[in-house]
C-alpha positions as CSV (number, residue, x, y, z in Angstrom):
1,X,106.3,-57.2,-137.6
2,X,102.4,-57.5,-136.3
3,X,102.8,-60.5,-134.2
4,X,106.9,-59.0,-133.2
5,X,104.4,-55.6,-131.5
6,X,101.9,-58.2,-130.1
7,X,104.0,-59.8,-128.0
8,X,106.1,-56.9,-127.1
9,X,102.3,-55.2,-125.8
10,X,101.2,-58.7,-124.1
11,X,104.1,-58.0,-120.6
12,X,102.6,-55.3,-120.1
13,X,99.1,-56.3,-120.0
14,X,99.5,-59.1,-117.5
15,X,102.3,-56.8,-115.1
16,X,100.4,-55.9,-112.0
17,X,101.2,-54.3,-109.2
18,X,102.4,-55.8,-105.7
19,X,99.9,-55.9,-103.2
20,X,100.9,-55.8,-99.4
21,X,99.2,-59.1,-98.1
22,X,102.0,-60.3,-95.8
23,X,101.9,-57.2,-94.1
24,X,98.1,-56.9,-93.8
25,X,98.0,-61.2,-92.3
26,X,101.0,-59.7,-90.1
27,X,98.7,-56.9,-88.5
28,X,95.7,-59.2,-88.3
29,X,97.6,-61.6,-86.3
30,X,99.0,-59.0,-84.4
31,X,95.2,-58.1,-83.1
32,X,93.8,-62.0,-82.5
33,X,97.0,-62.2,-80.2
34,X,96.2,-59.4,-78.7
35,X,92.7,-60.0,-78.1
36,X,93.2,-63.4,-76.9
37,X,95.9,-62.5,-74.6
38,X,93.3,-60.0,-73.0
39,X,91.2,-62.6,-72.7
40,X,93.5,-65.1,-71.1
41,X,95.8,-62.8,-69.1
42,X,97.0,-64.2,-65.9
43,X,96.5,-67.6,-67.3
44,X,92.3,-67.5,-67.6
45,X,90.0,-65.9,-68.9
46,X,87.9,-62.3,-67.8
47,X,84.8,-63.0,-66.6
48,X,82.8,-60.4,-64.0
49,X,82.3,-61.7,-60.6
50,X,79.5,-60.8,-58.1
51,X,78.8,-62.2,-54.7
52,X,74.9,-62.9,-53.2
53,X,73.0,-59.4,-52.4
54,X,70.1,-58.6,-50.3
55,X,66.8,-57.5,-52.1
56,X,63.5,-57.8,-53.1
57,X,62.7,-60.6,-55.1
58,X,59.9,-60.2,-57.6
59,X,58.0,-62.7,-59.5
60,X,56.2,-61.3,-62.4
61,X,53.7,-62.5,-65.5
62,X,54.2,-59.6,-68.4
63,X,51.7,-59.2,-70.7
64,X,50.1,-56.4,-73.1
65,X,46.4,-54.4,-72.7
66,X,44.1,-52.5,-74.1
67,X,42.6,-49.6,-71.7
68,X,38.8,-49.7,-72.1
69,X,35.2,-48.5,-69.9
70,X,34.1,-51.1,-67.4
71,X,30.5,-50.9,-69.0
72,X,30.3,-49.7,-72.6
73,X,29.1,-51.2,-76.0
74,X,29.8,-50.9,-79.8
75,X,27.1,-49.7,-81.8
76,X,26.5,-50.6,-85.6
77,X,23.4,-50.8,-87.6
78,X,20.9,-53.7,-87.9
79,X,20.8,-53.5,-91.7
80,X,22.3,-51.9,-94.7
81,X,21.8,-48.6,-95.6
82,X,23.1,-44.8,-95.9
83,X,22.8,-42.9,-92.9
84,X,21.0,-39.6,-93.3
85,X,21.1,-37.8,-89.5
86,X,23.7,-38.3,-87.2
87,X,21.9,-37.2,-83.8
88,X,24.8,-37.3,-81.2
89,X,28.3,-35.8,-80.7
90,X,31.0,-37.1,-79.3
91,X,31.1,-36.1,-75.4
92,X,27.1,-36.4,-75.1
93,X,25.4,-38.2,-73.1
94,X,22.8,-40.6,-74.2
95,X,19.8,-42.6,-72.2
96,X,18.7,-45.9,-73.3
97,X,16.8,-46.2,-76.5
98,X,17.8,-42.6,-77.5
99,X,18.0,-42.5,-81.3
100,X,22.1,-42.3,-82.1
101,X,21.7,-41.8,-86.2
102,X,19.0,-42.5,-88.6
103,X,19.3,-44.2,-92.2
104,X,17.6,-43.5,-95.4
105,X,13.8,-44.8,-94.7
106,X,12.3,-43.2,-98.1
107,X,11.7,-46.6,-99.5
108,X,10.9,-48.4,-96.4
109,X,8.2,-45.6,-95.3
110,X,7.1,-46.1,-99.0
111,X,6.3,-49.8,-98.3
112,X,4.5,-49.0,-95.0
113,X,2.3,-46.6,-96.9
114,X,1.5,-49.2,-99.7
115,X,0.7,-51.7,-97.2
116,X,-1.4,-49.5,-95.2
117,X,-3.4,-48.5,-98.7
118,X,-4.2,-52.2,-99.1
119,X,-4.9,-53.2,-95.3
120,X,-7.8,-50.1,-96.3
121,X,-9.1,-51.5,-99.2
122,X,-9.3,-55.0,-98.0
123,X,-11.2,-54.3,-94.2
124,X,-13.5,-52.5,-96.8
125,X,-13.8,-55.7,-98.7
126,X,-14.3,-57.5,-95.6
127,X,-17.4,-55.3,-94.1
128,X,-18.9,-55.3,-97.2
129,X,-19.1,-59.0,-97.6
130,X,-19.9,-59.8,-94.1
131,X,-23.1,-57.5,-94.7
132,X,-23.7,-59.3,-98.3
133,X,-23.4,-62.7,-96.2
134,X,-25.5,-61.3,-93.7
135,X,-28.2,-60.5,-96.6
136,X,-28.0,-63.9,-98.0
137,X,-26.5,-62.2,-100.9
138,X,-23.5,-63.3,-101.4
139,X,-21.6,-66.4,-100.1
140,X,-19.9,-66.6,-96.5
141,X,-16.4,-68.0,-97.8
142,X,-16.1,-64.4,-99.9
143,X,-16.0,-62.7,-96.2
144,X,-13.6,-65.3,-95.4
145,X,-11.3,-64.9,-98.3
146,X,-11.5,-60.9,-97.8
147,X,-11.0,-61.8,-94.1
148,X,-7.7,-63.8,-94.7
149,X,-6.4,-61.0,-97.0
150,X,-6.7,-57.9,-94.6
151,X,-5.0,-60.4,-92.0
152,X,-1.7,-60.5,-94.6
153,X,-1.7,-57.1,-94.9
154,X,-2.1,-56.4,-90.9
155,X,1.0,-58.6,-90.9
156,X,3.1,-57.0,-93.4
157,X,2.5,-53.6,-92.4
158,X,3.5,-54.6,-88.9
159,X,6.9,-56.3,-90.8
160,X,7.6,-53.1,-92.9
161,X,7.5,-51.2,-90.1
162,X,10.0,-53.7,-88.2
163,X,12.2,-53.0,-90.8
164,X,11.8,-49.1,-91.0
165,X,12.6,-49.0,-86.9
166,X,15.9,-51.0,-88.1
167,X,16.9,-47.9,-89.9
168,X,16.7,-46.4,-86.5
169,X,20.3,-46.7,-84.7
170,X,19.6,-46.4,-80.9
171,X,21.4,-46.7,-77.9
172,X,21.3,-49.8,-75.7
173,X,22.5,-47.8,-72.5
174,X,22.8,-45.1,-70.8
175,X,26.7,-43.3,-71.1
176,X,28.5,-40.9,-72.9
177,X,29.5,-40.8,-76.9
178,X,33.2,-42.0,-76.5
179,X,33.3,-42.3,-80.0
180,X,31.7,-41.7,-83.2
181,X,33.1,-43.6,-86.6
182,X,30.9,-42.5,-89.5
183,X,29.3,-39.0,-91.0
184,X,26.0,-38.6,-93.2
185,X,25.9,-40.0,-96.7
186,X,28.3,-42.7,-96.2
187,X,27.1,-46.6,-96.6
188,X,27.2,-49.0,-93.4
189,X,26.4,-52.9,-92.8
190,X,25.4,-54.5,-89.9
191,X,29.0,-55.2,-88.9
192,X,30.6,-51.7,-89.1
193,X,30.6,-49.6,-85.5
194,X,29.5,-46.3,-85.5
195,X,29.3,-45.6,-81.9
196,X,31.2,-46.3,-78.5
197,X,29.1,-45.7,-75.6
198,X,30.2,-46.0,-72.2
199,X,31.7,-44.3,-68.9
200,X,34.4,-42.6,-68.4
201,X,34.9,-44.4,-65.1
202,X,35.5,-46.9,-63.7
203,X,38.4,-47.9,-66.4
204,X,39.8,-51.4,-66.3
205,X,42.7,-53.1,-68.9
206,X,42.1,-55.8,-70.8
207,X,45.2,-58.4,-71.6
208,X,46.4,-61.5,-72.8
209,X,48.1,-63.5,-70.7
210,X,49.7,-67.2,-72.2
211,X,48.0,-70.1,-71.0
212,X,51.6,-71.7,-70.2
213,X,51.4,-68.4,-66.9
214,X,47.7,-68.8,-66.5
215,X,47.9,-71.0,-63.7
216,X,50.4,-68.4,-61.4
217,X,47.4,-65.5,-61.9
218,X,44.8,-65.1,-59.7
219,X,42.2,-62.0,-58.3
220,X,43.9,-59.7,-56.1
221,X,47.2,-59.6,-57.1
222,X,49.2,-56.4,-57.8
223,X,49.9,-54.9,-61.4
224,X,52.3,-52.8,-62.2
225,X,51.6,-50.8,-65.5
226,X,53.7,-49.1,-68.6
227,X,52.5,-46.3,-70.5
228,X,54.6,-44.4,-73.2
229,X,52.1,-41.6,-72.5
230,X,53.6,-41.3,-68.9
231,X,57.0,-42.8,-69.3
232,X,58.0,-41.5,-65.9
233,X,54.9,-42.6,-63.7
234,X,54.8,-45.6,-61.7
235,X,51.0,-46.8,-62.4
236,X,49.5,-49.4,-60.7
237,X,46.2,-51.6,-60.8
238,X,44.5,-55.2,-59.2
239,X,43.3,-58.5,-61.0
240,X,40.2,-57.9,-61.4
241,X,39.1,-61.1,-62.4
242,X,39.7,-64.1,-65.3
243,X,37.8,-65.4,-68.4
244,X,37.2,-68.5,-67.7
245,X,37.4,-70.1,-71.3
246,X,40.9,-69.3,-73.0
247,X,41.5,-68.9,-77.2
248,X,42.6,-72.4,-78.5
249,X,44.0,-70.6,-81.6
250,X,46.5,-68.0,-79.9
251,X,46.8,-70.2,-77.1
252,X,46.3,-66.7,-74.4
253,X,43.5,-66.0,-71.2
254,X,41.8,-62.7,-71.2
255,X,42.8,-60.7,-68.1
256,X,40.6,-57.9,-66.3
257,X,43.1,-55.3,-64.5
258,X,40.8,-52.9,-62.3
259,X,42.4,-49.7,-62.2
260,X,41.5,-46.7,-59.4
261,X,40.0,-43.7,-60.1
262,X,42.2,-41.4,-60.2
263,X,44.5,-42.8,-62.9
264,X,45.6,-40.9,-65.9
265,X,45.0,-43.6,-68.2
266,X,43.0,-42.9,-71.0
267,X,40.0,-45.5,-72.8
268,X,42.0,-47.1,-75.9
269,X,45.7,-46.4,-74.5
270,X,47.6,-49.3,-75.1
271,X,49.9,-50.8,-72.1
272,X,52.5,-53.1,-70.9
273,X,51.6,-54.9,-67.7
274,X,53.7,-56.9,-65.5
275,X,51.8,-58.8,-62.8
276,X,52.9,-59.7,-59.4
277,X,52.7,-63.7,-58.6
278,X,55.6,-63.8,-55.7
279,X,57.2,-61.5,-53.8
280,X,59.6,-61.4,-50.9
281,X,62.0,-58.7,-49.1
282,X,65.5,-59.7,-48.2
283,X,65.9,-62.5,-50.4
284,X,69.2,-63.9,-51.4
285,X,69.9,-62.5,-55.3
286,X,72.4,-63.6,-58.2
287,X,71.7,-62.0,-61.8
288,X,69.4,-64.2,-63.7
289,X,72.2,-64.8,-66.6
290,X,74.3,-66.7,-63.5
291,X,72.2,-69.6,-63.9
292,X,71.8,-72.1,-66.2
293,X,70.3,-75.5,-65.1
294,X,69.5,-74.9,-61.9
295,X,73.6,-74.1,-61.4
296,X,76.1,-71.7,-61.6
297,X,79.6,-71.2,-62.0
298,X,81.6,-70.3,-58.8
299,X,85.5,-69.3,-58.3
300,X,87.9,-71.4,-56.6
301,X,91.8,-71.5,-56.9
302,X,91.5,-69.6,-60.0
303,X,89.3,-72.1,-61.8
304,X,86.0,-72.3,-62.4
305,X,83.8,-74.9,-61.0
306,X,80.2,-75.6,-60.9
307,X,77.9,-75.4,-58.3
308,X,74.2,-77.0,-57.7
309,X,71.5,-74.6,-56.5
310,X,68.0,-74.0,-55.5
311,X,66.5,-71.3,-56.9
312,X,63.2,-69.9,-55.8
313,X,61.6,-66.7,-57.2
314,X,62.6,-65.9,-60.9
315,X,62.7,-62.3,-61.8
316,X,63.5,-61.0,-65.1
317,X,66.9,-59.8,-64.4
318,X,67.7,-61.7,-60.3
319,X,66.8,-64.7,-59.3
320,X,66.2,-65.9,-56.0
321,X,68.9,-68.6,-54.3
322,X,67.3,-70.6,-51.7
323,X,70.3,-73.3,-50.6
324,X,73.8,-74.0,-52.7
325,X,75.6,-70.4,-52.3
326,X,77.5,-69.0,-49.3
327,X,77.9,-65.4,-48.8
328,X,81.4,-65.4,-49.7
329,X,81.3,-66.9,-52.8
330,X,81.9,-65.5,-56.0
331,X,80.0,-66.1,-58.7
332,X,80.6,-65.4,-62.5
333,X,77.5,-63.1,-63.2
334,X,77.5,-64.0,-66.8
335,X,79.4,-67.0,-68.2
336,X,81.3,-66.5,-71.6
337,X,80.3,-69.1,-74.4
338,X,82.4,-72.3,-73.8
339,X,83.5,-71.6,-70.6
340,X,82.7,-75.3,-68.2
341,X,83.7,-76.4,-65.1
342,X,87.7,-76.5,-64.8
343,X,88.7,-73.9,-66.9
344,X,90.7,-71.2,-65.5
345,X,89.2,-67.7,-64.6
346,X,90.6,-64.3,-63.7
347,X,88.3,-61.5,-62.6
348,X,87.6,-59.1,-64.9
């Protein structure tokens, strides 16, 4: 009777239900044909067609900068140590060799005191055996020795107190605080910056442009400027000037863009910069996705054929035609993948 129940149970385990996959593949195929046919209707397929327009054809290098001062410095301790006084603000001005911030000189003012205490004892020494020596008294190499020992200590005094003025952080120009990075009591090394001094004009940027568009820069040109700060403002600045050595490792040249007076750009904004190696007005333009290989793909009879050209200036988005177009051509502004010479075309 057991095994009689388990195999009466067992259909219904394995019954499922009927799914609807015939009609699902039905619909599927429904929509490829459709979407093919919209591709292919009237026998070829949509592509958008434009003819050659009359514009301004820009050349331009992009690249990204830092806003900075013409003349300024970073300022960071000579040594070790924890500052005590912070002197300067933010917004003041400073004159060379002003004190900025002094660090803890307890122990070093210590050492200049010990030293001083023996340069004392030892000139004593020294005139006291000079006029023993003098006497007869006592030996001439004792003045000598005493000699040679306030010497040392005229030196190390003259050390310690080298190493007290390190304590010192001054400034090494005249400018305003742009910026101040540390507060008393905390701990700074020789290669932390406290201070930013500099002017607040002139401004210039400072960018990175790849050595592969190096050669196409030069002094004078024009640069047009992005800034998210002013998202709606055309700003505009000058090559300045080029370094002359480039960095091996990121392969870039640093690039000086001068920028007038009255801009609104503030020191450490970041920017996008786009600079201006070829221009000309009334130029003969195709969109830059036209071309591939110095050719394009032109319509004739309802097919599309291929067509050598001569381009000149390359924008970002047009490119210039010098020879190979004639005004009344059409050309596919942005050929679909696969589509060659031959193959039939319908404007979209």
């Amino acid at each position: 009777m057991a095994e009689q129940a388990s195999w009466c149970i067992l259909p219904r385990m394995i019954k499922r239900k009927p799914t609807r996959i015939i009609p699902l593949l039905l619909i599927a195929a429904i929509l490829a044909g459709g979407a093919v046919f919209a591709l292919t209707r009237n026998g070829g397929r949509a592509v958008a067609l434009v003819s050659l327009e009359q514009g301004l054809a820009v050349e331009a290098i992009y690249a990204t900068g830092t806003v900075e001062p013409e003349n300024w410095a970073k300022i960071g301790p000579v040594t070790t140590g924890r500052i005590a006084e912070m002197l300067v603000r933010e917004g003041d001005r400073v004159t060379l060799g002003q004190p900025l911030a002094r660090l803890d000189d307890r122990e070093a003012q210590a050492k200049v005191s010990e030293l001083q205490a023996r340069a004392v004892y030892w000139r004593e020494e020294l005139n006291r055996a000079k006029t023993l020596a003098d006497r007869g008294i006592r030996a001439r190499e004792s003045a000598e020795k005493a000699r040679s020992e306030y010497d040392q200590a005229v030196a190390a005094i003259n050390a310690a107190r080298q190493r007290r003025s390190d304590l010192a952080v001054t400034a090494p120009m005249d400018g305003m605080v742009l910026r101040r990075d540390a507060e008393p009591g905390e701990v700074v090394k020789p290669e932390n910056t406290i201070f930013w001094i500099g002017e607040q004009r002139p401004l210039r940027i400072t960018a990175d442009v790849d050595e592969e568009d190096i050669a196409v820069v030069a002094a004078g040109q024009k640069v047009l400027i992005k800034a998210d700060a002013f998202p709606n403002q055309g700003l505009s600045g000058t090559i300045d000037r080029i370094t002359p050595k480039g960095d091996p490792i990121n392969k870039t040249f640093r690039v000086r863009v001068r920028l007038p007076d009255d801009t609104p750009l503030m020191i450490g904004m970041t920017t996008e910069i786009n600079i201006i190696t070829a221009e000309k007005p009334d130029a003969n333009l195709i969109p830059a996705s036209a071309v591939a290989k110095d050719a394009v793909l032109v319509y004739e009879d309802g097919k599309a054929a291929r067509r050598a050209i001569v381009v000149g200036i390359k924008g970002r988005d047009r490119v210039e035609v010098l020879s190979g177009l004639k005004a009344a051509d059409r050309i596919v502004a942005s050929p679909p993948a696969g589509l060659k010479a031959g193959d039939r075309i319908t404007a979209q």
